[in-house]
C-alpha positions, 0 to 999 in steps of 0.5 A: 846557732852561729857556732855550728855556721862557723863550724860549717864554714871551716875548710882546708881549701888554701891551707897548706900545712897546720902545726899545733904546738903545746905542753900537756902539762900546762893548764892553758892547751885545751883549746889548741888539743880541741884545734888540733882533734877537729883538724884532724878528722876525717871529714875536716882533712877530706876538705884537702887532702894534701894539707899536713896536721901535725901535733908538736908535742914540748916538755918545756911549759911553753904557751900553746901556739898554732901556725898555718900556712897557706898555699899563697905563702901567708901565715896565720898564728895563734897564741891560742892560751887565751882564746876559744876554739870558736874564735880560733876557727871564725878566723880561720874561715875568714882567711879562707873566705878572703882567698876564695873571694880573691879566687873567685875575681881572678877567674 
């Protein structure tokens, strides 16, 4: 129940560009291709369509990485070998969540 809450909650609102970065060959990308394919759809991009989500395909057995930038200069990073697309995106929307309130009170 909670997951689809967070999975509910996910939107692009403050983000500004999105970079996933992996090996295909190593045994730990599977959560950030998961980040990468749920970012990349339809209805996710639709959230904002000025966002970039890109896919950095390396041949070099480097550890899987997810950057985000958002639209105040801050970034996000994930070090996503060791981390679940469930807690990947409960973080993100609290990021968001925090500018939408800092939003909210500006105005």
């Amino acid at each position: 129940m909670a997951r689809s809450i967070i999975v509910k909650g996910t939107t692009l609102k403050f983000v500004k560009s999105i970079q996933v970065h992996f090996c295909p060959w190593q045994d730990d990308v599977h959560s950030a291709r998961l980040f990468l394919m749920y970012m990349s759809s339809k209805s996710m991009l639709e959230t904002n369509p000025n966002c970039a989500v890109t896919g950095v395909v390396k041949n070099n057995r480097s550890q899987p990485t997810i950057h985000i930038g958002f639209e105040d200069g801050k970034q996000l990073l994930f070090k996503s070998s060791n981390l679940t697309l469930h807690e990947m995106l409960k973080k993100l929307v609290s990021w968001t969540d925090e500018r939408e309130k800092k939003e909210e009170a500006s105005s």
